[in-house]
N, C-alpha and C positions, 0 to 999 in steps of 0.2 A: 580618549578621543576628544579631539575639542569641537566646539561649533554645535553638538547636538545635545539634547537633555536626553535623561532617563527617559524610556518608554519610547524613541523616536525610532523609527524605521526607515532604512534605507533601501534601494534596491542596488541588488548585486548580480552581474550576468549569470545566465544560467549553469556557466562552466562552473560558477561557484570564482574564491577567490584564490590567489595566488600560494597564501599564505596557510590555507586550510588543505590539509590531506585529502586527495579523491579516491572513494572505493573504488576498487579496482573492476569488481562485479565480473557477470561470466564475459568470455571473449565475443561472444555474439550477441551481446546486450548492447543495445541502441540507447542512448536516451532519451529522455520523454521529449517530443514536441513543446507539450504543455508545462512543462516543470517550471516552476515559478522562484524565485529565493529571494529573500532579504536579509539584511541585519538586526537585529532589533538590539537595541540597547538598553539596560535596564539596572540600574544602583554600580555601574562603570564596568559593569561585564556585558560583552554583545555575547550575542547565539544567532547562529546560521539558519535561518527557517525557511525549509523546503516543500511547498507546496504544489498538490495535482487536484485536478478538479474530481469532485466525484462524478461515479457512474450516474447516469441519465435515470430515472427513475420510472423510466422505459425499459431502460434492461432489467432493472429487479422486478418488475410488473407479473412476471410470470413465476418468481421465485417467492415458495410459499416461506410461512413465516420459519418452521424446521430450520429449512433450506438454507434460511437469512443465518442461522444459527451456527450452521457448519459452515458455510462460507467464510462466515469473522473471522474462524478458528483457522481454515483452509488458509485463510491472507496472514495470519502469523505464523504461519510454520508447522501447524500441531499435525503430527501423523492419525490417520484414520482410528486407531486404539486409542489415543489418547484423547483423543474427539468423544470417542465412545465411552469413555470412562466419564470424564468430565459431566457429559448430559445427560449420562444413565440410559445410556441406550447400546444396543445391539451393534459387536462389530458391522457384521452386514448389511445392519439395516443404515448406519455411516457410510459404510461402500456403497450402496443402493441411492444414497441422498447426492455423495461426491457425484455419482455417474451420471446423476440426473441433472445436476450443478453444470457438470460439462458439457452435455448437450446442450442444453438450455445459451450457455453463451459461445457454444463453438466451436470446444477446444478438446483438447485431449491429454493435458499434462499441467499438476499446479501452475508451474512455469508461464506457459499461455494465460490460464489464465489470470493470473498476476498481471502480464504484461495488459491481457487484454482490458482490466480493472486500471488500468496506470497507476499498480502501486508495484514497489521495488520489490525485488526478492531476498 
């Protein structure tokens, strides 16, 4: 690309670019309001960087530290056993923390709350 140095960033509509493959995601996924993208350029290769705000620190205010635990894991995918293994804890006592997680912000399914976090699934 000409005109810009290593390390410059551009902005690219939220649709993302013409030229870049879009996930297809489920059929009733909205996208973010807030989704943000740029270019960044760096030793003559760009990368597409997509960013969301984080959650208010109002919403995790009530989410103990555990809780902050399972959740990370909840937003990459780990199924509840696998959560359990990893922190050395209790299937149920994982189930017990997920269900309180869901309360806590509303929801009833990772899904929500994914979306409700404004991260992808």
């Amino acid at each position: 690309m000409t005109g810009r140095r290593a390390g410059d960033a551009r902005s690219a509509p939220a649709g993302g670019r013409a030229d870049v493959p879009q996930h297809p995601g489920p059929a009733d996924a909205e996208p973010a309001a807030d989704l943000h993208s740029s270019i960044l350029t760096n030793g003559g290769e760009e990368y597409l960087v997509l960013s969301l705000p984080l959650p208010d620190s109002a919403e995790l205010a009530d989410v103990t530290p555990a809780e902050r635990l399972v959740l990370e894991l909840l937003l990459r995918g780990r199924a509840n056993d696998e959560i359990a293994a990893l922190l050395g804890r209790s299937a149920r006592t994982v189930a017990n923390q997920v269900a309180a997680i869901f309360r806590k912000f509303g929801v009833n399914s990772r899904r929500e709350l994914a979306a409700r976090l404004g991260r992808w699934t």
